[in-house]
C-alpha positions in Angstrom: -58.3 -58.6 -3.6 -54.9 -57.2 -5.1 -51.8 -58.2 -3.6 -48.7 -56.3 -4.3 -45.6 -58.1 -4.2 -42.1 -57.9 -5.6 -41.5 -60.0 -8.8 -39.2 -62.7 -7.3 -42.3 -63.4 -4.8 -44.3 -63.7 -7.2 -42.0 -66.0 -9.2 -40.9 -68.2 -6.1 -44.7 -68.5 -4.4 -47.2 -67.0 -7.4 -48.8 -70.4 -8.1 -49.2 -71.5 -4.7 -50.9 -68.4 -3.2 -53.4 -68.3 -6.5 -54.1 -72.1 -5.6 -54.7 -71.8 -1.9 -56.5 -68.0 -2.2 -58.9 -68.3 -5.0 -60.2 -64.7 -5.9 -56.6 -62.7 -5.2 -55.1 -61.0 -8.1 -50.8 -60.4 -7.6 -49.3 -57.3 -8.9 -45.8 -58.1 -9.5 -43.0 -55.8 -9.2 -40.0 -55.7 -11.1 -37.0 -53.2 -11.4 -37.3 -49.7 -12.0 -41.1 -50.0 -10.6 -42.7 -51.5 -13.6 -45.4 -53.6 -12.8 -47.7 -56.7 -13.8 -50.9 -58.3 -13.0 -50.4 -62.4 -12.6 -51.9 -62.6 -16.5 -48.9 -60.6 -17.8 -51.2 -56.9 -17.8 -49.0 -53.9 -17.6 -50.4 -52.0 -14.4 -49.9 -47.5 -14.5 -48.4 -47.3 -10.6 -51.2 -44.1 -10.0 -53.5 -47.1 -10.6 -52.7 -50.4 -8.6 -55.4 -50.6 -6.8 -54.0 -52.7 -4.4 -55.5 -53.9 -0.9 -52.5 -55.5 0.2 -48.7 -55.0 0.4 -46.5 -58.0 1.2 -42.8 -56.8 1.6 -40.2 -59.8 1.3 -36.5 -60.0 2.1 -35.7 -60.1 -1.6 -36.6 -56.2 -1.1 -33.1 -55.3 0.7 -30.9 -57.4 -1.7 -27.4 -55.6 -2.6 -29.3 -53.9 -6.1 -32.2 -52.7 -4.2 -33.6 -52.0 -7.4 -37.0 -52.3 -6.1 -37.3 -50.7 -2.9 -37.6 -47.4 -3.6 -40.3 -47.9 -5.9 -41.7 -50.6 -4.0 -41.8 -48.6 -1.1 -42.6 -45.4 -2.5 -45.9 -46.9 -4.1 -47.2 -48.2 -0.8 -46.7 -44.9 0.9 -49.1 -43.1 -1.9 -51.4 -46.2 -2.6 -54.9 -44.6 -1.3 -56.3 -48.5 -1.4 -54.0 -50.3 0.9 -55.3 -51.9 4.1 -52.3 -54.3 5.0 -48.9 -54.1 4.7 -47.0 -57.4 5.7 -43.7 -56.3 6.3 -40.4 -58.9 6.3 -38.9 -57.3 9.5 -39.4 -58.6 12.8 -38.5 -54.3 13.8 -40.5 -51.6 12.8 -38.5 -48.6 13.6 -38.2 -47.3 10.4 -40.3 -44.3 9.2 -42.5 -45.4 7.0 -43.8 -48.0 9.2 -44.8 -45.6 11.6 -46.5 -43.5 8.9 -48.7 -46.3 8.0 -49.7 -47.3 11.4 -50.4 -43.9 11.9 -52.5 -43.8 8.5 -54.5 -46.9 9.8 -53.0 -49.1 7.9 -52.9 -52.7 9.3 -49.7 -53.5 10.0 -48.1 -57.0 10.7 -44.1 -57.6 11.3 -42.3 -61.0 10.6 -41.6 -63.4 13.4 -39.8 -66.0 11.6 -36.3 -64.6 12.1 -36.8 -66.0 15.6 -35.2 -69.2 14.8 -31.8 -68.5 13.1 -31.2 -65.5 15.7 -31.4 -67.4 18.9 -29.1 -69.8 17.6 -26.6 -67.1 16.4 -27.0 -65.8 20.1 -26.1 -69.3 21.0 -23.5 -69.9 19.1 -21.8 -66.7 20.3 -22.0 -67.1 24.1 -20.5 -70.8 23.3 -17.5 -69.4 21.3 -17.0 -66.7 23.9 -17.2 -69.6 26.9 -15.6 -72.2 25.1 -12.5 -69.4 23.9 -13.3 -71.0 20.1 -10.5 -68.5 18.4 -8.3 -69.9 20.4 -8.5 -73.4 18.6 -8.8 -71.6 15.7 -5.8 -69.6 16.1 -3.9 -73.2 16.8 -5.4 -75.0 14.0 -3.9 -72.2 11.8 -0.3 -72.6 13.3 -0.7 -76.5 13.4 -0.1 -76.2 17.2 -1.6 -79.0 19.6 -2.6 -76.6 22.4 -5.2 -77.3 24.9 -7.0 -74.2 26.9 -9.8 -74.3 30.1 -13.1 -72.8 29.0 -16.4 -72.1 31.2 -19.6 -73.1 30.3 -23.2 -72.0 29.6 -24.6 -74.3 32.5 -24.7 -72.3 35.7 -24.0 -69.1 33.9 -26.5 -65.9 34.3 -28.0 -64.4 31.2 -29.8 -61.1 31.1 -32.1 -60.7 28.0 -32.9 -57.3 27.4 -36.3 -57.1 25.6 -39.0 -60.4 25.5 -40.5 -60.6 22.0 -40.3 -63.2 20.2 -37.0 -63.2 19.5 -36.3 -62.5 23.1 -38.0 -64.9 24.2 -36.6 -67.7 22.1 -33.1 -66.8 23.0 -34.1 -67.4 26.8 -35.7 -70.8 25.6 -32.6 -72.0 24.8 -30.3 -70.4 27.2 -32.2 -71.9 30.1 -32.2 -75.5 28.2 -28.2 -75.4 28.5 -28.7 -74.6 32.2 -28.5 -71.2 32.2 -29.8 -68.6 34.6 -32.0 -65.9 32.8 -33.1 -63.2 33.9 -35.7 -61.3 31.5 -35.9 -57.3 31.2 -39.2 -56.0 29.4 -41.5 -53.0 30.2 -44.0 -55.4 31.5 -43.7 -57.9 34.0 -47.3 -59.1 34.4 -47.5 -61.2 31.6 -44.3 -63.7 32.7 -42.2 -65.7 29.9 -39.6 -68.3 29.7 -36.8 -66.8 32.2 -36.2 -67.3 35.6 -36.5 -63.7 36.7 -38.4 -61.0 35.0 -37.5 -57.1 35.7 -38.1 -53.6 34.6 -36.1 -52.0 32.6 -35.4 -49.6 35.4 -34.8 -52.2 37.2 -31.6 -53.8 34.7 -28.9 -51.6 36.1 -28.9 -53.6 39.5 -29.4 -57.2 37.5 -26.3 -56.6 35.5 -23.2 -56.8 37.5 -24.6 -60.6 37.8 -24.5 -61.4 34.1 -21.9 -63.5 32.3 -24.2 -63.1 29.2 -26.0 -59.8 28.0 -28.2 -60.5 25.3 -29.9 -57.0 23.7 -33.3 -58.4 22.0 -34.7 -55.0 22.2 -36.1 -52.7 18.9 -35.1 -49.2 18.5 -37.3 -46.7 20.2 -36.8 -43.9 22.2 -36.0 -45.3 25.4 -33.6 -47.6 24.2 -31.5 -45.4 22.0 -28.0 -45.4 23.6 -28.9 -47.6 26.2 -26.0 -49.5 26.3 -23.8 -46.1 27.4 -20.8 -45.6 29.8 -23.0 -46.8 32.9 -24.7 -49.4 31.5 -21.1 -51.1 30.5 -19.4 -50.1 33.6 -21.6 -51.9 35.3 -21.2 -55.6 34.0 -18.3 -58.1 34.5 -15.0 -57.8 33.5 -15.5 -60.7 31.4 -19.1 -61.0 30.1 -20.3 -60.7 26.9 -22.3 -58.3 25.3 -24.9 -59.3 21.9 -26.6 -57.1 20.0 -29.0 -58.5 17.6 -31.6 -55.9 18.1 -31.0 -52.2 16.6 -27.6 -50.6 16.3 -28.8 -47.7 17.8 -29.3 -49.8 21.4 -25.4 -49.2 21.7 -23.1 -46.4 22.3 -20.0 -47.8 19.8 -17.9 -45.3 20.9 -18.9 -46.4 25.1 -18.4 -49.4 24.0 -14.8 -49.5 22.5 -13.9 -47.9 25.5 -14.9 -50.2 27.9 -13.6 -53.2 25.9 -9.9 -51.3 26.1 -10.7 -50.5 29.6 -11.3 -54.4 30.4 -15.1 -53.1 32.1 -16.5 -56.3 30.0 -14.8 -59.4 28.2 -16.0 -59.2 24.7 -19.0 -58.1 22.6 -20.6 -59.9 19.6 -22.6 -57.7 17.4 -24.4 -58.2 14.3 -26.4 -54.9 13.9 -24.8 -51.4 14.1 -25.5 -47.5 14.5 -24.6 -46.9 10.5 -25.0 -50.0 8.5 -23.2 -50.9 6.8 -20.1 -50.9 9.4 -17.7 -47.6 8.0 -14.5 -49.1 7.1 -12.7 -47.1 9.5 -14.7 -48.6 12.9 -12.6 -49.4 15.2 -15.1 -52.4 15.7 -13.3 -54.1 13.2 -10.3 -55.1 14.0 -10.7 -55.0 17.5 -9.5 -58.1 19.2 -12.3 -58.3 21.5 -15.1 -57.7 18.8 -16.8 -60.4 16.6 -18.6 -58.5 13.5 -21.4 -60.0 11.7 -22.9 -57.9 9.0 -26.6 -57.9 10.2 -26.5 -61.4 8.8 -27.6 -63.2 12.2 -31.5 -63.6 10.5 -30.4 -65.3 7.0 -31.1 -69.0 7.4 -32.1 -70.6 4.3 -35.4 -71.4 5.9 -36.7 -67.7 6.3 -37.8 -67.7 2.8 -40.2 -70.4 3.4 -41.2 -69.2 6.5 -42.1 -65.8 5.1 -44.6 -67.6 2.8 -46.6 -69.5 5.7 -46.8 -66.6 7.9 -48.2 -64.6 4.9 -50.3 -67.3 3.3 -51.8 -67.8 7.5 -52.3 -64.3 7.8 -54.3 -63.6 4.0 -56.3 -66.2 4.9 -56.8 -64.9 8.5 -57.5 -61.6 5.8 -60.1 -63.0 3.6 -62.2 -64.4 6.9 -62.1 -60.6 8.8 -59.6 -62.8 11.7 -57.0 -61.3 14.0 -54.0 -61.8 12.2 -50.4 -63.0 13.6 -47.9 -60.1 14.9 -50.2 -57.0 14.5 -48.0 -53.7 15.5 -50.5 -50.6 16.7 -49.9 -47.1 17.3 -49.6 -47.9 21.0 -45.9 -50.1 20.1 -44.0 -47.7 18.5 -43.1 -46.3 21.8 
């Protein structure tokens, strides 16, 4: 079985996936497209042969010297049967193409960790006014303030995947009230209260908290719009950590002027990255992240188990973790 893979995977986790998966052969990647089997052989990309793709973060570095090739060679490779993508979203084109090829497709889940805690950490600045201590520190002014807390406060988390779901998880162990928005409601989760999305315009005026978990799809392009914000509280916070497109900018740079909500932490945005002349920059109300919410240290690790799980899951003809089908892209 040939796995292709981008040089610095194969530098970083080469030996241990030829140790634990006898009989796989790694076709390495490098920039420009040039590539090599595991034993040094130069490989002609009309040729690979490969079976399966595995796409790591190292893929969307600054350079992206490989992803154009990379990604190029998996949309013409006749032989693939898996692509293992980094992403915990699959909104972008050629991930529909290959699920629509029949291509077995699996997204990432281990972003999970490091973007319910930057969810976390942002309703706690916002409660706990954090600029303004840091504001004092900087003017070496002893100045107390009264902040509110995450205990008692009502959370609405707009989309219950995995993410979703772990943001509720610890939202609810702080004390919060959550109240969980997804298409389905059969299958329950880890809130309090579970609605439809058509259903979220009569939850929101009760949130102190909006957390957008959602991916990018039709029906929730420019959800966040002019009556979406006009109905939350003047002081509650908007997230976004789920697509850019989920948010009217424009809407919402309104409604911050127009006091319709307190504040709005977002790490992903319509054009990424963030035009130098948004207005979401230097707006007081605004905290800009630059899609970084998902870069713990620990993903890199956690990319190789969840492949290593799933090739093995491979080899044995098992369900593997996080399959996305036809039927998801919405």
């Amino acid at each position: 079985m040939r796995v292709l893979l981008t040089v610095g995977a194969a530098r970083a986790f080469g030996p241990r996936l030829l140790a634990e998966h006898p009989g796989i052969e790694l076709l390495a990647m490098g920039p420009e497209g040039v590539l090599h089997l595991d034993d040094g052989t130069s490989v002609a990309r009309e040729a690979t042969g490969a079976e399966v793709a595995w796409a790591t973060t190292d893929l969307y570095r600054e350079d992206r010297a490989v992803v154009r090739p990379f990604f190029g060679l998996v949309r013409r490779c006749e032989t693939l049967a898996w692509f293992q993508s980094a992403a915990a979203g699959f909104d972008a084109p050629i991930f529909a193409e290959l699920i629509k090829k029949g291509v077995l497709f699996t997204k990432s889940d281990v972003h999970t960790i490091p973007i319910a805690e930057y969810v976390l950490r942002a309703a706690l600045d916002h409660c706990q006014r954090a600029t303004a201590w840091s504001a004092a520190q900087a003017e070496r002014r002893w100045e107390t303030h009264e902040f509110s807390e995450v205990f008692g406060s009502t959370w609405v988390v707009v989309g219950l995947g995995p993410i979703g779901a772990a943001v509720a998880t610890r939202a609810r162990a702080l004390g919060a009230h959550v109240i969980g928005v997804r298409r389905s409601v059969a299958a329950g989760g880890p809130v309090d209260e579970l609605v439809t999305p058509a259903e979220l315009p009569a939850v929101l005026p009760r949130a102190d908290v909006v957390a957008l978990c959602a991916p990018a799809n039709r029906s929730t392009e420019h959800l966040v719009d002019e009556g979406f914000l006009a109905a939350m509280q003047p002081g509650a916070l908007l997230v976004n950590i789920g697509r850019g497109s989920v948010v009217d900018e424009q809407a919402l740079v309104a409604a911050l002027d127009a006091g319709e909500l307190g504040a709005a932490a977002l790490d992903v945005f319509e054009t990424e990255p963030l035009p130098k002349d948004s207005p979401l920059w230097a707006h007081p109300k605004v905290t800009v992240t630059p899609h970084d919410s998902a870069n713990s240290a620990r993903r890199v690790l956690r990319q190789f188990e969840l492949f290593s799980e799933n090739l093995a899951r491979y080899a044995r003809g098992e369900p593997l973790r996080n399959v996305v089908t036809e039927a998801d892209l919405g």
